[in-house]
C-alpha positions in Angstrom: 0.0 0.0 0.0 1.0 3.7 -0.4 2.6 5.3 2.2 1.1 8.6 3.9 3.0 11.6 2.8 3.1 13.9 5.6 4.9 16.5 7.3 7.2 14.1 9.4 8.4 12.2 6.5 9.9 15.4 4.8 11.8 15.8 8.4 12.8 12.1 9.8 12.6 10.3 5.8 16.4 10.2 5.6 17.0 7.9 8.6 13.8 5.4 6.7 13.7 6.0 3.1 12.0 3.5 1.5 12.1 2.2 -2.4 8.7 4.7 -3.0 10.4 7.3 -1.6 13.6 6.8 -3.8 11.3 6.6 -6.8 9.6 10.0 -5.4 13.0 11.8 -5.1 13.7 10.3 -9.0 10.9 11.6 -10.2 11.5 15.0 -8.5 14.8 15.6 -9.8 13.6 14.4 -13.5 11.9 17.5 -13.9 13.2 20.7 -15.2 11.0 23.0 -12.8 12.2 24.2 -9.7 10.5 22.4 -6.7 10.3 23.3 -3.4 8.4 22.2 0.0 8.6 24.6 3.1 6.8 23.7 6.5 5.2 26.4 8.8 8.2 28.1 10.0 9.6 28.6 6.1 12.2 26.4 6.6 12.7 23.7 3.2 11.7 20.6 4.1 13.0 19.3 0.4 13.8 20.9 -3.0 14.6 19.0 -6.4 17.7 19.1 -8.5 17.0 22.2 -10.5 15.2 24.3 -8.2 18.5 23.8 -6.3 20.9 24.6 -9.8 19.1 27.7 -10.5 18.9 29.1 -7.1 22.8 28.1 -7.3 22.9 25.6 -4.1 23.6 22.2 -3.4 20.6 20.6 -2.3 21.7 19.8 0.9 22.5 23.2 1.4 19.1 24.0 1.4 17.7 22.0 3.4 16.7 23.3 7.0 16.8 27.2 5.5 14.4 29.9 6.0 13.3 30.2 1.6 11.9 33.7 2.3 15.6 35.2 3.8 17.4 32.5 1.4 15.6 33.2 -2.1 13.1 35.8 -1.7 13.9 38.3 0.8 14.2 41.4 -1.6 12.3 43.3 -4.4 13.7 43.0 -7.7 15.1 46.8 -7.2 16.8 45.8 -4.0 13.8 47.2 -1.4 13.1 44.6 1.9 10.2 42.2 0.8 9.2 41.2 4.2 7.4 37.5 4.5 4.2 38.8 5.8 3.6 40.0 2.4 5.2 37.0 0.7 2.4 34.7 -1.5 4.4 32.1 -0.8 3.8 32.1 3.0 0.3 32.9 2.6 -0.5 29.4 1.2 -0.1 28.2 4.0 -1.2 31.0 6.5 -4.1 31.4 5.1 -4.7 28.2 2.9 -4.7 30.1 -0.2 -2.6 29.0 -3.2 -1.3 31.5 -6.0 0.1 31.9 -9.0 2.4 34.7 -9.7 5.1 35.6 -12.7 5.7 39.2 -11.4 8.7 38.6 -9.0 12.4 37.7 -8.8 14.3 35.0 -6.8 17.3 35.8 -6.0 20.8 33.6 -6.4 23.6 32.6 -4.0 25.5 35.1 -5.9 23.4 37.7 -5.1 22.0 38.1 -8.7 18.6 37.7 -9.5 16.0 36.2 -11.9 12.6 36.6 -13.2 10.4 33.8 -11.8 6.9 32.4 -12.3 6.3 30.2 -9.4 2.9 28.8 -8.0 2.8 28.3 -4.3 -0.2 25.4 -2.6 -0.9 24.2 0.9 0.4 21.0 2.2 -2.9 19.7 3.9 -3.0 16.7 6.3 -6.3 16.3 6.9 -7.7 19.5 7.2 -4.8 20.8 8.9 -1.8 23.0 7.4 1.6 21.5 7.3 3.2 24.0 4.9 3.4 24.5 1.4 4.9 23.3 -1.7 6.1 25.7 -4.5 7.3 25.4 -7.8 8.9 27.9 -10.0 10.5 28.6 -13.4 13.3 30.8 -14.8 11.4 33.0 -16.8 14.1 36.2 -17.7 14.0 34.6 -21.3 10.6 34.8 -21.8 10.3 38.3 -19.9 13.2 39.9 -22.0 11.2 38.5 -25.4 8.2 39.8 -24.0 10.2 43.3 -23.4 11.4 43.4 -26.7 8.1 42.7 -28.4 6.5 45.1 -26.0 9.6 47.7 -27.1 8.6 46.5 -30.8 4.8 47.5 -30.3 5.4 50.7 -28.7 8.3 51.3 -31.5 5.6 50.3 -34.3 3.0 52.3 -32.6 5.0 55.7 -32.9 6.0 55.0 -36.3 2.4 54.3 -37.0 1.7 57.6 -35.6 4.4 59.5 -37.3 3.0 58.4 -40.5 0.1 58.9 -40.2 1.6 62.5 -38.8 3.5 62.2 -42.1 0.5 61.3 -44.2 -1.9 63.7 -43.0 0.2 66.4 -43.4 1.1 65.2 -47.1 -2.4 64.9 -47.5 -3.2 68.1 -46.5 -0.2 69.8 -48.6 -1.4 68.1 -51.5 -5.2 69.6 -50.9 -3.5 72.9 -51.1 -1.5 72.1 -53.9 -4.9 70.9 -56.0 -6.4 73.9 -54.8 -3.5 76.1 -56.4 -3.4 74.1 -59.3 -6.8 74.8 -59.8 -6.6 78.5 -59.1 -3.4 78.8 -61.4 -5.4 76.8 -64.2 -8.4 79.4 -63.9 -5.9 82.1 -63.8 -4.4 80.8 -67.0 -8.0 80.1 -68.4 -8.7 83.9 -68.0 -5.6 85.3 -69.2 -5.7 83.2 -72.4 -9.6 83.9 -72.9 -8.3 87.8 -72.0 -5.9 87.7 -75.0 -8.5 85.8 -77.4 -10.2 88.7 -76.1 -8.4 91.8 -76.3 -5.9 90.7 -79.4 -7.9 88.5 -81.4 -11.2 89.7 -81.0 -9.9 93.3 -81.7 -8.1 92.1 -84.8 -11.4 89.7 -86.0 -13.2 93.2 -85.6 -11.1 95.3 -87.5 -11.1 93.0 -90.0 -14.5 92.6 -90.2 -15.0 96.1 -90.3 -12.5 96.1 -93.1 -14.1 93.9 -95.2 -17.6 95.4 -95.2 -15.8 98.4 -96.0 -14.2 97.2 -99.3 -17.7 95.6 -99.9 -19.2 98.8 -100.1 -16.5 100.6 -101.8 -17.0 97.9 -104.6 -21.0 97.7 -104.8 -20.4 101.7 -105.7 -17.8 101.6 -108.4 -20.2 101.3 -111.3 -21.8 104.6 -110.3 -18.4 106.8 -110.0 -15.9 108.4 -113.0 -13.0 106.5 -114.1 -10.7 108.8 -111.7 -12.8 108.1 -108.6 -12.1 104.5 -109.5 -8.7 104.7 -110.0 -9.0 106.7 -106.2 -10.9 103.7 -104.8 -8.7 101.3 -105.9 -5.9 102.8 -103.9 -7.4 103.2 -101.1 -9.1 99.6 -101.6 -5.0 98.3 -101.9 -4.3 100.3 -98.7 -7.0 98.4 -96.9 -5.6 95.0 -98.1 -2.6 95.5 -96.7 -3.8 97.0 -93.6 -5.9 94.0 -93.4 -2.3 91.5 -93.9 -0.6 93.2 -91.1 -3.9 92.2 -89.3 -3.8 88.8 -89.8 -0.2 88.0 -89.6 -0.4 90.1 -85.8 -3.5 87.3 -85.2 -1.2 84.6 -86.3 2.0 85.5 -84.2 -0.6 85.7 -81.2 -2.4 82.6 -81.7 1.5 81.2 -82.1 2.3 82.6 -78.7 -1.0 81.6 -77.4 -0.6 78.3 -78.3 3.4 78.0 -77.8 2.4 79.2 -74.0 -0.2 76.2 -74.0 1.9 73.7 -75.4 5.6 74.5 -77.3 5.3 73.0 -80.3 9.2 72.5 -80.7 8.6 69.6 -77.8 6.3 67.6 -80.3 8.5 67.9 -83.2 12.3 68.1 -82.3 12.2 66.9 -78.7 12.2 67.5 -75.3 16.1 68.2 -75.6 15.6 70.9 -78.5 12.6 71.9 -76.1 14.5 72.3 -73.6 17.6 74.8 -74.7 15.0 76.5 -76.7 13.5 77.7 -73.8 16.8 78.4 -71.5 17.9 80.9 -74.3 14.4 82.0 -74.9 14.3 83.0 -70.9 17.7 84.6 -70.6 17.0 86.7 -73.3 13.8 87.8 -72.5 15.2 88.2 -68.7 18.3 89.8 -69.9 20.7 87.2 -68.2 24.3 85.6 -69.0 23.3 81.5 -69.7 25.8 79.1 -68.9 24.4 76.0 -71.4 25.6 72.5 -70.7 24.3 69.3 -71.8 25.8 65.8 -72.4 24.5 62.5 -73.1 21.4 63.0 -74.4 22.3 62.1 -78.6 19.8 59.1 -79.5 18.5 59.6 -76.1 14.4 59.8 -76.3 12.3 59.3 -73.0 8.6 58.8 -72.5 6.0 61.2 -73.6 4.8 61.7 -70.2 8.4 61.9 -68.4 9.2 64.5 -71.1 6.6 66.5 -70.4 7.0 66.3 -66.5 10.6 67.0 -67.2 9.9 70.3 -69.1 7.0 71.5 -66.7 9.8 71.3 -63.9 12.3 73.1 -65.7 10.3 76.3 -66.6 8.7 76.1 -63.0 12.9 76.5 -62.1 13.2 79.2 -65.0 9.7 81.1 -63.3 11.6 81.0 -59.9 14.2 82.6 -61.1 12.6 84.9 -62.7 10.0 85.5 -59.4 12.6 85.8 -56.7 16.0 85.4 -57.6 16.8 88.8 -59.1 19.9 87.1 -60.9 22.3 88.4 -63.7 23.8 84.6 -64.7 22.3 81.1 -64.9 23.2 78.0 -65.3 21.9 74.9 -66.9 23.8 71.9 -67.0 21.7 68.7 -68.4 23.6 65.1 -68.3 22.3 61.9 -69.2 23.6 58.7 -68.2 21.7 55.0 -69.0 20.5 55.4 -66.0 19.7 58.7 -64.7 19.0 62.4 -66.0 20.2 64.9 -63.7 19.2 68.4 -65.0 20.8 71.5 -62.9 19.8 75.2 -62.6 22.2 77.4 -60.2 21.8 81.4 -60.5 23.5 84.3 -58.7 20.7 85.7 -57.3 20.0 86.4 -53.5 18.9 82.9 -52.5 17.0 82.0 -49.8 16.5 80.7 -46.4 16.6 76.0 -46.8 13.1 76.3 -45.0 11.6 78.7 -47.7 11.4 75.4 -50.2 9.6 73.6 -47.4 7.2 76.3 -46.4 2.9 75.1 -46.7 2.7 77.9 -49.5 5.8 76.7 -51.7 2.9 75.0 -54.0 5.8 75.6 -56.8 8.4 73.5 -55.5 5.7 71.4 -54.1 4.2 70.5 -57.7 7.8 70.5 -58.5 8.5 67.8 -56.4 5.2 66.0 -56.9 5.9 65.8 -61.0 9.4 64.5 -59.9 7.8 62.0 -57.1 5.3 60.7 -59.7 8.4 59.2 -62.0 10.3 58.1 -58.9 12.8 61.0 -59.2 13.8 63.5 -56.4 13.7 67.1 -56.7 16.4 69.3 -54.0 16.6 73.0 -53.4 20.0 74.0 -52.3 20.0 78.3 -50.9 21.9 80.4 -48.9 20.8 84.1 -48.6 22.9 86.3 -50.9 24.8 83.3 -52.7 21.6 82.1 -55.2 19.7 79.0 -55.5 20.4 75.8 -57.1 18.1 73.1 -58.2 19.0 69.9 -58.7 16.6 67.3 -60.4 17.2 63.2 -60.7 14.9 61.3 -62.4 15.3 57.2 -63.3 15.7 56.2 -66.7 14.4 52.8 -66.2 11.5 53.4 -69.3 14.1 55.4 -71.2 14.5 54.4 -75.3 17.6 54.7 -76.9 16.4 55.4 -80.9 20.0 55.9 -83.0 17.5 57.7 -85.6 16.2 59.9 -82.7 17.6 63.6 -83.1 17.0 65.4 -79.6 
């Protein structure tokens, strides 16, 4: 039959071990928790193989010791823990067991470990003998569960810097669709303003002209042969008055539609287009240009990157032209297989780096936007009184090479 595990055989079994007891220690020490068994003064009564290695004591050593003043007598920051607050104690005190994986044990060598231990009363009967505990190095588990918590909290204010990040681009970019659509209106009315005031002035005056002659002509069968030959000069007169008409209606609806859309880009190219319009701005802005550009022979990119690219280099010409109040520019353009880098540095008086950043930049921010949108990268280099320089890199990843292409 079994025999009666009680309170006396954990103090007098050494003198009368028997083969079940043997087996019992065995299966004790086969186990990788820590276990423990204190009576009702705290003192062990036995402890297993590893609760003994990781507390760093021989068994024997244990035995007989107070486990509140040998293991867990302090705080994990050093502070008294005395035993009336101990959980351990109390499962015995007050017949309560627990379960706790907040606390530290601490080692011979006075360092300590995170533990989860659980702590039940020893009952005979109904009475209280004392309590066994067992416990578990948990400082593995604790530092993952640290550095995931750390991860989280990492994650979380990344999450909420980009969304900080986000909702401000999102709000720039309202701004910058708002502007866009005010500068397209304002275009809309300037252009409808010249179809206006040049065209429809012209159309008039040629109307006018040719109602004129009209009349002049329905009378000639009723006048002398000299007022004829008077009319017809006069009539000649008109005519050419009329050609200088139309050919100032053609150089407008040229300019109108070379502001719109240069037609140089469609046929020669978007190099072409683009050293057209550096000379066309100096001149017309009365500046020294420094011209420069290499690698671009048989060179021919993407409609829609050309475009982008020559929309960001008059928005860099406009700059200069709005706040630089330069006397020299320069443009240097190089194309490599993999990358165009187009430059444009002036003279002028620069600027402070956070003007290019400011939430009413809605130049450099379309600037940037055109650039973003082909996976290039648009920088704004400025130091008051030393001019401005803009550097744009775009990708060439879609980029055609055509031997028969002349840009």
């Amino acid at each position: 039959m079994f025999t009666k595990l009680t309170h006396s055989t954990f103090i007098h079994g050494a003198g009368g071990a028997t083969l079940w007891q043997n087996q019992l220690k065995l299966l004790l020490d086969s186990t990788g928790e820590g276990i423990f068994g204190i009576d009702l003064d705290g003192r062990c009564v036995f402890i297993n193989r590893s609760g003994a290695e990781m507390l760093g004591w021989n068994a024997a050593e244990v035995l007989g010791r107070n486990m509140h003043e040998l293991t867990h007598h302090s705080h994990a920051d050093g502070s008294h823990y005395p035993d009336t607050e101990c959980p351990i104690f109390n499962a015995f005190r007050r017949g309560l067991p627990c379960r706790i994986d907040t606390e530290v044990f601490w080692r011979r060598d006075r360092s300590v470990f995170a533990v989860e231990y659980s702590s039940y009363p020893i009952l005979e009967g109904k009475e209280v003998r004392g309590a066994v505990i067992t416990f578990v190095d948990i400082t593995e588990r604790r530092l993952a569960a640290l550095a995931l918590q750390r991860a989280n909290e990492e994650l979380e204010l990344r999450v909420a810097e980009r969304t900080r990040e986000l909702s401000l681009a999102l709000g720039q970019l309202r701004k910058l669709g708002a502007y866009s659509e005010k500068i397209r209106e304002e275009e809309r009315t300037r252009i409808a303003r010249e179809i206006h005031d040049e065209l429809g002035s012209l159309l008039v005056a040629l109307k006018m002209d040719v109602n004129w002659m009209d009349k002049r002509l329905s009378e000639q069968e009723q006048r002398s042969p000299t007022d004829v030959q008077v009319t017809r000069e006069r009539l000649r007169s008109k005519c050419q008055s009329m050609s200088r008409q139309i050919e100032n209606a053609v150089v407008n609806v040229g300019r109108i539609i070379t502001d719109l859309r240069p037609g140089i880009l469609d046929h020669q190219g978007l190099w072409a287009a683009l050293e057209w319009q550096a000379h066309e701005f100096a001149q017309a802005a009365e500046l020294t240009l420094d011209w420069h550009m290499q690698g671009t022979a048989h060179v021919q990119l993407p409609e829609p990157l050309a475009m982008s690219v020559f929309r960001i280099f008059q928005e860099m010409l406009s700059n200069v032209a709005r706040h630089a109040r330069a006397s020299h520019i320069r443009v240097h353009i190089t194309v490599t297989p993999g990358e165009l880098n187009l430059l444009v540095q002036d003279n002028g008086c620069g600027a402070k780096a956070q003007a290019f950043d400011a939430p009413h930049a809605y130049g450099v921010m379309g600037m940037r936007e055109r650039a973003r949108h082909h996976e290039g990268h648009l920088s704004m280099t400025s130091f008051v009184g030393q001019g401005t320089l803009s550097h744009l890199r775009i990708p060439l990843n879609t980029a055609k090479y055509d031997p028969d292409f002349v840009g």
